[in-house]
N, C-alpha and C positions, 0 to 999 in steps of 0.2 A: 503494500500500500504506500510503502514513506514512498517511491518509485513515481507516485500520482501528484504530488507535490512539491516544487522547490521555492527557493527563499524569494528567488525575481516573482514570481508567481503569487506564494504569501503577502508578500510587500503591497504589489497589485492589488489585489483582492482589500483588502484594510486599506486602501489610498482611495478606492472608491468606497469603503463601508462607514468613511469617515464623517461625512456630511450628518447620517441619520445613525449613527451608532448606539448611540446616547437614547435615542427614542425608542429605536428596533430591541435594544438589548439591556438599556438603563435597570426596568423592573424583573425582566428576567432573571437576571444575573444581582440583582439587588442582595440579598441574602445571602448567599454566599460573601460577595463584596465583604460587606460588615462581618462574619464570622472571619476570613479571611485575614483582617486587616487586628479585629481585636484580638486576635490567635497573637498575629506581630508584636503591637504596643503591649503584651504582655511579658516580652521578652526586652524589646527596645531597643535602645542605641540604635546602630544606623546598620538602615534595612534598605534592600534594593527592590525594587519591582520591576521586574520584565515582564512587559507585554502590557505597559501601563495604560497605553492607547491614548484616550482622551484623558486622561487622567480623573475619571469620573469617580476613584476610591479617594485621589488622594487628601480631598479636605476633610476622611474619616482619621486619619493617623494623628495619636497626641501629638501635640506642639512638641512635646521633650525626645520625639523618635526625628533621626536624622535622612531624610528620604533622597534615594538615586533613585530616578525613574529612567526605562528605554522601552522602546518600542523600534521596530524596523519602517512601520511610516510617517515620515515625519507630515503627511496634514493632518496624522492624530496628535502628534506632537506638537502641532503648532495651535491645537486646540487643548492640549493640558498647559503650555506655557502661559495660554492666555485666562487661563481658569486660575491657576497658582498667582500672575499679576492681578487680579480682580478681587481673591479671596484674601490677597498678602499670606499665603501659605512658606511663609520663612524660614521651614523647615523644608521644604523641600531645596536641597542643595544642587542638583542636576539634573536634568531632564535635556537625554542626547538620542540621536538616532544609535542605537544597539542590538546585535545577534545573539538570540538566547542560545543557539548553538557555537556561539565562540564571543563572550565578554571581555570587553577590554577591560578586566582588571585584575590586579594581583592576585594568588590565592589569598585565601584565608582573611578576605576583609571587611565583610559583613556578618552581623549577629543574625541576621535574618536574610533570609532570598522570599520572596514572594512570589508565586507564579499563578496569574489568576486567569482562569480559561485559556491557556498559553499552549501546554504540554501538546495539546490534542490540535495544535494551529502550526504545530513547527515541521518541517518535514523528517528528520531524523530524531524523536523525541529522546531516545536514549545519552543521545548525545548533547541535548540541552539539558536532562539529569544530570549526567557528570559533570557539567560546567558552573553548576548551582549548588556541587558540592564544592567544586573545585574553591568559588569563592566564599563558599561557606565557611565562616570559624569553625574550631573544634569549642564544640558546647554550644552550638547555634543550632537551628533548625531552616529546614524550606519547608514552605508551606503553599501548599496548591489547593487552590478548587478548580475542581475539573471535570467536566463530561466523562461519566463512564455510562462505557457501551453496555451490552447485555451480554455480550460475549457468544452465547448460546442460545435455542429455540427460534421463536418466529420474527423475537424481535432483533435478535443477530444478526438473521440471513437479510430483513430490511436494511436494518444501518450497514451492512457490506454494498448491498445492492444499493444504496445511496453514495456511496463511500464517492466514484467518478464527478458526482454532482457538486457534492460537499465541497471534498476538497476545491475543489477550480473557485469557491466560496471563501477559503480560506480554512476550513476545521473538517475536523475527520467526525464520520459518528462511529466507525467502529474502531471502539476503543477501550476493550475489556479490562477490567481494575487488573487482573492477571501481568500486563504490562508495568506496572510501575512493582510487584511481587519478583518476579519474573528479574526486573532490571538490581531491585533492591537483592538479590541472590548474588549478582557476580560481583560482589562490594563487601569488602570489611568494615569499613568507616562510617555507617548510617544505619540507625535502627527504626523500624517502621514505629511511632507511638501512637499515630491516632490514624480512623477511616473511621469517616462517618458523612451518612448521607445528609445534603441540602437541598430542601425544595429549589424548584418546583415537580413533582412527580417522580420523584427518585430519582431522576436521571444526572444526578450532580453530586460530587460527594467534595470533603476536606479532608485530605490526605494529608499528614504532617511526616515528617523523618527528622531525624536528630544527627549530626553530625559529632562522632566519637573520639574522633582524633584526628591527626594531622594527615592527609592524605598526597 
Protein backbone atom coordinates (compact mmCIF):
# COMPACT_ATOMS: atom_id res chain seq x y z
CA UNK A 1 0.00 0.00 0.00
CA UNK A 2 2.89 2.73 1.21
CA UNK A 3 3.69 1.90 -2.98
CA UNK A 4 0.02 4.07 -3.59
CA UNK A 5 1.59 7.11 -1.87
CA UNK A 6 4.40 9.57 -1.98
CA UNK A 7 5.59 12.61 -0.19
CA UNK A 8 5.07 15.12 -3.65
CA UNK A 9 1.60 13.50 -3.77
CA UNK A 10 0.83 13.94 0.25
CA UNK A 11 2.02 17.52 0.04
CA UNK A 12 -0.48 17.99 -2.97
CA UNK A 13 -3.39 16.57 -1.58
CA UNK A 14 -3.11 18.86 2.04
CA UNK A 15 -2.05 22.04 -0.23
CA UNK A 16 -5.46 21.67 -1.68
CA UNK A 17 -7.34 20.30 1.65
CA UNK A 18 -6.19 23.58 3.18
CA UNK A 19 -8.69 26.09 2.38
CA UNK A 20 -11.67 23.99 4.07
CA UNK A 21 -9.65 21.76 6.42
CA UNK A 22 -10.64 23.36 9.53
CA UNK A 23 -14.57 22.83 8.57
CA UNK A 24 -14.35 19.24 6.72
CA UNK A 25 -12.25 17.90 9.79
CA UNK A 26 -12.32 20.62 12.76
CA UNK A 27 -15.34 18.52 14.71
CA UNK A 28 -14.26 15.28 13.47
CA UNK A 29 -11.14 15.00 14.77
CA UNK A 30 -12.02 17.46 17.76
CA UNK A 31 -11.62 14.92 20.48
CA UNK A 32 -9.11 13.38 19.81
CA UNK A 33 -7.36 16.90 19.39
CA UNK A 34 -7.88 17.78 23.05
CA UNK A 35 -7.03 14.03 24.50
CA UNK A 36 -4.02 14.27 22.25
CA UNK A 37 -2.77 17.49 23.37
CA UNK A 38 -3.79 17.14 27.23
CA UNK A 39 -1.99 13.53 27.11
CA UNK A 40 1.39 16.31 26.18
CA UNK A 41 0.90 19.26 28.71
CA UNK A 42 0.81 16.40 31.18
CA UNK A 43 4.24 15.74 30.40
CA UNK A 44 5.46 19.30 29.06
CA UNK A 45 8.42 21.08 28.24
CA UNK A 46 8.99 21.25 24.71
CA UNK A 47 6.86 19.18 22.52
CA UNK A 48 6.87 18.85 18.71
CA UNK A 49 3.88 18.26 16.45
CA UNK A 50 4.15 16.90 13.18
CA UNK A 51 1.59 17.10 10.80
CA UNK A 52 0.30 20.26 12.71
CA UNK A 53 -1.56 21.44 9.53
CA UNK A 54 -3.54 24.58 10.21
CA UNK A 55 -2.47 24.42 13.54
CA UNK A 56 -6.14 24.02 14.61
CA UNK A 57 -4.70 22.18 18.37
CA UNK A 58 -2.30 24.54 18.91
CA UNK A 59 -4.04 27.32 21.06
CA UNK A 60 -5.14 23.83 23.37
CA UNK A 61 -1.23 23.47 24.67
CA UNK A 62 -0.53 25.20 28.33
CA UNK A 63 1.21 28.41 27.85
CA UNK A 64 4.31 26.69 30.03
CA UNK A 65 4.64 23.75 27.16
CA UNK A 66 7.25 24.93 24.42
CA UNK A 67 5.72 24.03 20.95
CA UNK A 68 7.69 23.19 17.30
CA UNK A 69 5.16 22.72 14.83
CA UNK A 70 5.67 21.19 10.90
CA UNK A 71 3.78 20.02 8.51
CA UNK A 72 4.96 19.36 4.74
CA UNK A 73 2.29 22.01 3.23
CA UNK A 74 3.18 25.07 3.81
CA UNK A 75 -0.75 26.85 2.81
CA UNK A 76 -1.50 24.80 6.15
CA UNK A 77 1.21 26.42 7.46
CA UNK A 78 0.62 29.70 6.56
CA UNK A 79 -2.79 29.23 8.06
CA UNK A 80 -1.25 28.09 11.64
CA UNK A 81 1.24 31.18 11.54
CA UNK A 82 -1.57 33.27 11.12
CA UNK A 83 -3.70 31.68 13.97
CA UNK A 84 -0.56 31.69 16.46
CA UNK A 85 -0.19 35.86 15.33
CA UNK A 86 -3.91 36.53 16.11
CA UNK A 87 -4.08 34.28 19.26
CA UNK A 88 -0.33 35.75 20.60
CA UNK A 89 0.27 31.96 21.15
CA UNK A 90 4.06 32.76 22.48
CA UNK A 91 4.74 29.42 23.18
CA UNK A 92 4.69 28.37 20.17
CA UNK A 93 8.44 28.75 19.08
CA UNK A 94 8.55 27.40 15.40
CA UNK A 95 6.33 26.52 12.86
CA UNK A 96 8.52 25.26 9.43
CA UNK A 97 7.69 23.23 6.56
CA UNK A 98 8.94 19.59 7.87
CA UNK A 99 9.11 15.52 6.93
CA UNK A 100 7.65 13.30 9.42
CA UNK A 101 9.69 10.72 7.66
CA UNK A 102 13.03 12.45 8.03
CA UNK A 103 13.09 15.72 10.94
CA UNK A 104 15.41 18.18 10.84
CA UNK A 105 16.46 17.65 14.28
CA UNK A 106 18.98 16.30 16.64
CA UNK A 107 18.12 13.06 18.59
CA UNK A 108 16.91 13.06 21.76
CA UNK A 109 15.27 16.73 21.90
CA UNK A 110 11.93 16.61 22.74
CA UNK A 111 9.99 15.41 25.81
CA UNK A 112 7.17 14.89 23.61
CA UNK A 113 6.45 14.02 19.80
CA UNK A 114 2.89 14.52 18.94
CA UNK A 115 1.48 12.83 15.98
CA UNK A 116 -2.07 13.62 15.32
CA UNK A 117 -3.88 11.81 12.27
CA UNK A 118 -0.33 11.80 10.68
CA UNK A 119 0.99 8.06 10.83
CA UNK A 120 -1.82 6.82 8.49
CA UNK A 121 -1.11 10.20 5.93
CA UNK A 122 2.68 9.40 5.48
CA UNK A 123 3.61 7.05 2.95
CA UNK A 124 6.30 4.96 4.69
CA UNK A 125 4.61 5.02 8.28
CA UNK A 126 7.27 2.99 9.96
CA UNK A 127 9.67 5.02 9.17
CA UNK A 128 8.08 8.35 10.49
CA UNK A 129 7.84 5.83 13.85
CA UNK A 130 11.53 5.71 14.12
CA UNK A 131 12.02 9.37 13.55
CA UNK A 132 9.71 10.37 16.60
CA UNK A 133 11.69 8.10 18.57
CA UNK A 134 14.69 9.05 17.11
CA UNK A 135 13.88 12.72 18.52
CA UNK A 136 12.29 11.58 21.32
CA UNK A 137 14.07 11.99 24.80
CA UNK A 138 14.77 8.86 26.96
CA UNK A 139 11.70 9.27 29.47
CA UNK A 140 9.48 11.14 26.96
CA UNK A 141 6.60 9.62 25.18
CA UNK A 142 4.90 10.03 21.30
CA UNK A 143 1.65 10.35 21.35
CA UNK A 144 -0.69 9.76 18.39
CA UNK A 145 -4.22 9.74 17.49
CA UNK A 146 -4.95 7.91 14.77
CA UNK A 147 -7.21 6.20 12.31
CA UNK A 148 -7.31 2.43 12.92
CA UNK A 149 -8.41 0.23 10.28
CA UNK A 150 -10.41 -2.97 11.19
CA UNK A 151 -7.91 -4.99 9.88
CA UNK A 152 -10.27 -7.96 9.23
CA UNK A 153 -14.15 -8.81 8.02
CA UNK A 154 -16.32 -6.68 5.92
CA UNK A 155 -15.06 -3.62 7.19
CA UNK A 156 -11.32 -4.47 6.19
CA UNK A 157 -11.92 -5.61 2.68
CA UNK A 158 -13.97 -1.86 2.31
CA UNK A 159 -11.09 0.22 3.72
CA UNK A 160 -8.41 -1.96 1.24
CA UNK A 161 -10.91 -1.48 -1.46
CA UNK A 162 -10.85 2.32 -0.64
CA UNK A 163 -7.23 2.30 0.02
CA UNK A 164 -6.54 3.76 -4.24
CA UNK A 165 -9.18 6.53 -3.55
CA UNK A 166 -7.86 7.52 -0.19
CA UNK A 167 -4.62 7.69 -0.60
CA UNK A 168 -4.52 10.04 -3.82
CA UNK A 169 -6.77 12.18 -0.73
CA UNK A 170 -3.98 12.17 1.39
CA UNK A 171 -4.78 9.15 4.20
CA UNK A 172 -4.81 5.46 4.17
CA UNK A 173 -8.10 3.76 5.64
CA UNK A 174 -6.43 0.40 5.98
CA UNK A 175 -4.66 0.79 8.67
CA UNK A 176 -4.98 -2.04 11.39
CA UNK A 177 -3.75 -1.07 15.13
CA UNK A 178 -1.46 -4.47 14.21
CA UNK A 179 0.97 -1.88 12.49
CA UNK A 180 2.15 0.26 15.16
CA UNK A 181 2.37 -3.66 17.42
CA UNK A 182 3.99 -5.13 14.62
CA UNK A 183 6.59 -1.84 14.39
CA UNK A 184 6.70 -1.60 18.40
CA UNK A 185 8.27 -5.53 18.16
CA UNK A 186 11.58 -4.61 16.17
CA UNK A 187 12.53 -1.80 18.89
CA UNK A 188 14.01 -2.12 22.23
CA UNK A 189 13.67 1.45 23.27
CA UNK A 190 9.67 2.04 23.60
CA UNK A 191 7.12 0.60 25.55
CA UNK A 192 3.55 0.43 24.38
CA UNK A 193 1.54 2.36 27.69
CA UNK A 194 -1.62 3.33 26.43
CA UNK A 195 -4.54 2.34 23.34
CA UNK A 196 -7.57 3.41 23.69
CA UNK A 197 -10.34 4.39 21.44
CA UNK A 198 -11.79 8.01 20.42
CA UNK A 199 -14.96 9.00 19.02
CA UNK A 200 -16.38 9.37 16.77
CA UNK A 201 -17.44 5.44 16.10
CA UNK A 202 -14.57 3.60 17.13
CA UNK A 203 -12.61 4.24 14.29
CA UNK A 204 -9.82 6.55 16.06
CA UNK A 205 -7.90 5.56 18.99
CA UNK A 206 -4.77 7.25 21.39
CA UNK A 207 -1.88 5.39 21.15
CA UNK A 208 0.99 6.47 23.52
CA UNK A 209 4.61 4.70 23.60
CA UNK A 210 7.24 5.75 26.19
CA UNK A 211 10.79 6.20 25.10
CA UNK A 212 13.21 3.83 27.46
CA UNK A 213 16.50 4.81 26.67
CA UNK A 214 18.85 6.35 24.46
CA UNK A 215 18.58 4.86 21.03
Amino acid sequence: MAMQMSTAGVTRAYDRWSPVYDLVFGAVFRKGRRAAVATADRIGGRIIEVGVGTGISLPQYARTSRITAIDLSDPMLGKARERVRRLGLSNVEEIAVGDAEALGYAANSFDVVVAQYVVTAVPNPERALDEFVRVCKPGGEIVIATREGAGEGLRGAIERLLMPVTSRLGFRTDFPFSRYTDWAATRDDVTLVEHRPLPPLGHFSLVRFAKTKIS
